[in-house]
VOGU-3710 file (C-alpha; in Angstrom, 3 decimals, decimal comma):
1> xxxxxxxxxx> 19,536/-28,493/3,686  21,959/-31,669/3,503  21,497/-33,616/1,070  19,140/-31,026/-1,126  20,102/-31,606/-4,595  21,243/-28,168/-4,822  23,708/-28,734/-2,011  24,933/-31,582/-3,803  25,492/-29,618/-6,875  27,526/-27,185/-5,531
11> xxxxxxxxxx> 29,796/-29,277/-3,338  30,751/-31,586/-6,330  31,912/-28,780/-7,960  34,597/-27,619/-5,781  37,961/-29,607/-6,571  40,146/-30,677/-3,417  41,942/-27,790/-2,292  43,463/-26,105/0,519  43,499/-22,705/-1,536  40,055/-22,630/-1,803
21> xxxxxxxxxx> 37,292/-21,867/1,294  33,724/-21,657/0,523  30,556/-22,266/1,421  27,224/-23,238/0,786  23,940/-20,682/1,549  20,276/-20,811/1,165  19,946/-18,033/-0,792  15,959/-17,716/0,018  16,986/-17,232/4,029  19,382/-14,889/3,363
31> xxxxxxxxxx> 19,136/-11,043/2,474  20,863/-9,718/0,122  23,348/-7,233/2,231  24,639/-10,722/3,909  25,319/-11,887/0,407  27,742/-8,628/-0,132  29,741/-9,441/2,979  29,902/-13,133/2,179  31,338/-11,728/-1,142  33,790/-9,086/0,264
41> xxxxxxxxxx> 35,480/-12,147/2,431  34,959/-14,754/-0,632  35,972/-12,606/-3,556  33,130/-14,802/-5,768  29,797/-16,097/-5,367  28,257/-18,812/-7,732  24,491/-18,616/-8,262  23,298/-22,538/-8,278  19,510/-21,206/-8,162  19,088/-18,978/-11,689
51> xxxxxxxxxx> 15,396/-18,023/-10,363  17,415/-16,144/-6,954  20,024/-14,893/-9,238  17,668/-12,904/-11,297  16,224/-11,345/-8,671  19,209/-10,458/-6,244  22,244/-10,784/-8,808  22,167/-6,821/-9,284  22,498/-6,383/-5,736  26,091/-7,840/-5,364
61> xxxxxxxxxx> 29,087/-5,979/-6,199  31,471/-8,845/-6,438  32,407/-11,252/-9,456  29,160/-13,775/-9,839  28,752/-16,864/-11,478  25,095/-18,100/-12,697  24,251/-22,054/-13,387  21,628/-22,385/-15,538  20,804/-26,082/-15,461  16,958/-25,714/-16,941
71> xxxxxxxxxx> 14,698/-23,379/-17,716  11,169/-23,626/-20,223  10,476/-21,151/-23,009  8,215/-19,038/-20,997  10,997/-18,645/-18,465  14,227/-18,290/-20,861  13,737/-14,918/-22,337  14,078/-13,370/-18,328  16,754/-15,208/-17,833  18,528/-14,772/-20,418
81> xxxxxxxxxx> 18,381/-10,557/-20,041  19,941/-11,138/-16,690  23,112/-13,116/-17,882  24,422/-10,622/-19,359  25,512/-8,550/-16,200  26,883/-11,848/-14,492  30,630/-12,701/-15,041  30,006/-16,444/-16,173  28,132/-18,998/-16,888  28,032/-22,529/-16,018
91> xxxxxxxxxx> 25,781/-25,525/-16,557  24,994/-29,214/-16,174  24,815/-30,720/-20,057  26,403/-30,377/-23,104  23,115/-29,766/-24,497  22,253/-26,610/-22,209  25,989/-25,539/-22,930  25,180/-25,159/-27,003  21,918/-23,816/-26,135  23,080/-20,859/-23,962
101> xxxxxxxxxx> 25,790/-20,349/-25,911  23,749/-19,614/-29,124  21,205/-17,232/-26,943  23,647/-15,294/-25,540  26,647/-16,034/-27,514  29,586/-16,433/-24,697  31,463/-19,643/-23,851  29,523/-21,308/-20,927  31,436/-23,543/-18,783  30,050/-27,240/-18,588
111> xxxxxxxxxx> 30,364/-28,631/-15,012  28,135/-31,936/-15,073  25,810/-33,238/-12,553  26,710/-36,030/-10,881  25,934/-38,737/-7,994  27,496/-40,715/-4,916  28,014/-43,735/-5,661  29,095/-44,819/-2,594  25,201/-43,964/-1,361  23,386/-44,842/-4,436
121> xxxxxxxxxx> 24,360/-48,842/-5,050  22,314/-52,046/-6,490  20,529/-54,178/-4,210  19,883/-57,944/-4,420  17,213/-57,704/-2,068  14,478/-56,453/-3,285  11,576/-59,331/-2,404  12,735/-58,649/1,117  12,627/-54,828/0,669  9,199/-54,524/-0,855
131> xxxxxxxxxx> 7,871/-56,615/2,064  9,490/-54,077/4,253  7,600/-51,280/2,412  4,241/-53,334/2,272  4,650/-53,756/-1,551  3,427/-56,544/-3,248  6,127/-58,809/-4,754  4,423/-59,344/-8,084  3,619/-56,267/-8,845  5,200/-54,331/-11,709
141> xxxxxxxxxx> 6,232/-51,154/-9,887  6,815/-48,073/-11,466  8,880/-45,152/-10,358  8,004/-41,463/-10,744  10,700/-38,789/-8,283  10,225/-35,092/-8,066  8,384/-32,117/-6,961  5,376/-30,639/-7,995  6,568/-27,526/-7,135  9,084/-28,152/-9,856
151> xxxxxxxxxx> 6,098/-28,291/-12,621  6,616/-25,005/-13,677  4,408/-24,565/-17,393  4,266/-28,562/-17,168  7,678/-28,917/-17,781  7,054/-32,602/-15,706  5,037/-34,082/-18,668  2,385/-34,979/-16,080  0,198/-35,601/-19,141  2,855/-38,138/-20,737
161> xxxxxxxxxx> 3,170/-39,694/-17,334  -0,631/-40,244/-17,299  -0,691/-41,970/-20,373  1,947/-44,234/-19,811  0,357/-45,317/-16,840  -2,979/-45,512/-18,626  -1,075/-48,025/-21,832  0,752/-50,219/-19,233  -2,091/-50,833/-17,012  -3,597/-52,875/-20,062
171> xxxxxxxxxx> -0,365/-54,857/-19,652  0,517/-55,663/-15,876  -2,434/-55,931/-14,463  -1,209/-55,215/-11,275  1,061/-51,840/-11,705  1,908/-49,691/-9,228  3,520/-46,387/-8,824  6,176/-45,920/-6,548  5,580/-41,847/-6,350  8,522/-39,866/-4,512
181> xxxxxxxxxx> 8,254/-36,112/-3,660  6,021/-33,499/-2,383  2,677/-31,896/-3,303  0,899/-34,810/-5,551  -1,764/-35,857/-3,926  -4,557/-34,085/-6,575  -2,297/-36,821/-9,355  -2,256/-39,159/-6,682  -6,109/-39,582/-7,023  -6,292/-38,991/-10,696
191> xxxxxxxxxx> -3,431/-42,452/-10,617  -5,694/-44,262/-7,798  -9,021/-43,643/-10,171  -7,385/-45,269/-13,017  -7,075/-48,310/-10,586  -3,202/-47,983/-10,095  -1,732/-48,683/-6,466  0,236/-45,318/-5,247  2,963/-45,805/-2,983  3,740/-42,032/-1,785
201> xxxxxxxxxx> 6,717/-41,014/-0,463  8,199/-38,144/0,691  12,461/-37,642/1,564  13,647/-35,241/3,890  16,901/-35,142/1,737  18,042/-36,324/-1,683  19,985/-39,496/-0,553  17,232/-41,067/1,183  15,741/-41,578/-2,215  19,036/-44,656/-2,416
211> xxxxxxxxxx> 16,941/-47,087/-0,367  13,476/-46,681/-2,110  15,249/-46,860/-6,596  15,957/-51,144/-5,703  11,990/-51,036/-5,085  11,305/-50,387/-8,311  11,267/-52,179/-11,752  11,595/-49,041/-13,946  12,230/-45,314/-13,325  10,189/-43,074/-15,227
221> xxxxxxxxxx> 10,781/-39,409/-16,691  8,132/-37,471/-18,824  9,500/-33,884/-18,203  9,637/-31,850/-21,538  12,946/-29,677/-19,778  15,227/-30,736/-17,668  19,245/-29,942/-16,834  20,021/-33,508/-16,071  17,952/-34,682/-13,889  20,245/-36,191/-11,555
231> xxxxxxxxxx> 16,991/-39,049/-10,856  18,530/-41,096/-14,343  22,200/-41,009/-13,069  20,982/-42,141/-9,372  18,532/-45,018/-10,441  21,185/-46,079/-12,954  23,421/-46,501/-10,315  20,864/-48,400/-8,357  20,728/-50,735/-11,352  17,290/-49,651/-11,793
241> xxxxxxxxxx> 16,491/-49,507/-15,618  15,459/-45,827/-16,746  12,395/-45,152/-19,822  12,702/-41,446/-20,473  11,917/-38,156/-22,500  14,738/-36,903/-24,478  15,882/-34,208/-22,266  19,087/-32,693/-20,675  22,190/-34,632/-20,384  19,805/-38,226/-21,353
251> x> 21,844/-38,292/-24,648
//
């Protein structure tokens, strides 16, 4: 999909060139024979999804490359068994890069996330933008972006989230939560209970998330694991301040 983060990922990390063709695939619509004659004509295929990798990297018989850009405890030791039958191994931090490197003790290649500026930019508008989105102009608005799909062993720090939510409504009395992504509505009613307006929102790709950071007064991230996430580096160039765990490339 345009726009997916993954997409994004992968295109920023081929350089300019005219000696070098490739392409992007969805590896979950596509078997695994196609992925043998995409590597016959491409000579190399990079694995941005570690999850697919483990599952269909023994089927190719061409030089592979997996990213691992975040994983939790639970999921590492897996992971970790498979990376030893690719031919490299890139990530998105320098944090992940001494990580892996101890576990499996290769050199891993640090290629790090990054955003469009050109898409994600301040705004000085944002009184007339909140009354576009029916937001009130008074209200302290908090951010929260991601999926709940991507809550694997509570990585998201849902909990943390909760709290914070719970300590700042004694503070702005009217808070709200400006809640991007799919598949929250069961924390959008645990957020509504603790009288806290939810303002839900769901993008069809990454970049439409530009328009709704200048909405905000703070982005927040909880997660206990992440590889970046690429939410700090687009809300900070948004001009959107960011309160965060101390995870991925944060440092």
């Amino acid at each position: 999909v345009p726009g997916h983060i993954l997409e994004r990922i992968a295109k920023s990390w081929i350089k300019n060139s005219n000696t070098v063709y490739h392409e992007c695939v969805c590896s979950s619509e596509t078997h695994p024979f196609l992925y043998n004659v995409r590597g016959f004509r491409l000579d190399l295929i990079h694995w941005i999804n570690p999850l697919v990798y483990q599952v269909y990297g023994s089927t190719i018989l061409v030089p592979q490359v997996a990213m691992i850009h975040h994983a939790t405890d639970e999921e590492l030791p897996a992971m970790i068994k498979k990376l030893k039958y690719c031919d490299g191994i890139t990530t998105v931090s320098y944090r992940w890069k001494s990580k892996l490197e101890l576990l499996v003790d290769r050199e891993v290649i640090l290629i790090p996330n990054t955003v469009d500026s050109r898409k994600f930019i301040p705004s000085n508008n944002q009184t007339i933008l909140r009354r576009q989105h029916n937001i009130s102009i008074n209200s302290f608005v908090l951010g929260f972006v991601g999926k709940s799909a991507a809550n694997a062993f509570g990585r998201k720090g849902i909990n943390i989230l909760l709290e914070v939510l719970r300590e700042s409504a004694q503070i702005w009395k009217d808070l709200s939560l400006l809640l991007i992504g799919p598949g929250w509505d069961d924390l959008t009613k645990q957020i509504t209970t603790m009288g806290i307006k939810v303002y839900r929102y769901e993008v069809k790709t990454t970049e439409d998330t530009a328009s709704l950071y200048p909405l905000m007064d703070a982005l927040l991230v909880t997660s206990s694991q992440e590889g970046g996430p690429c939410t700090i580096l687009e809300a900070m160039a948004c001009g959107v301040p960011v309160i965060t765990s101390d995870v991925g490339h944060v440092p």
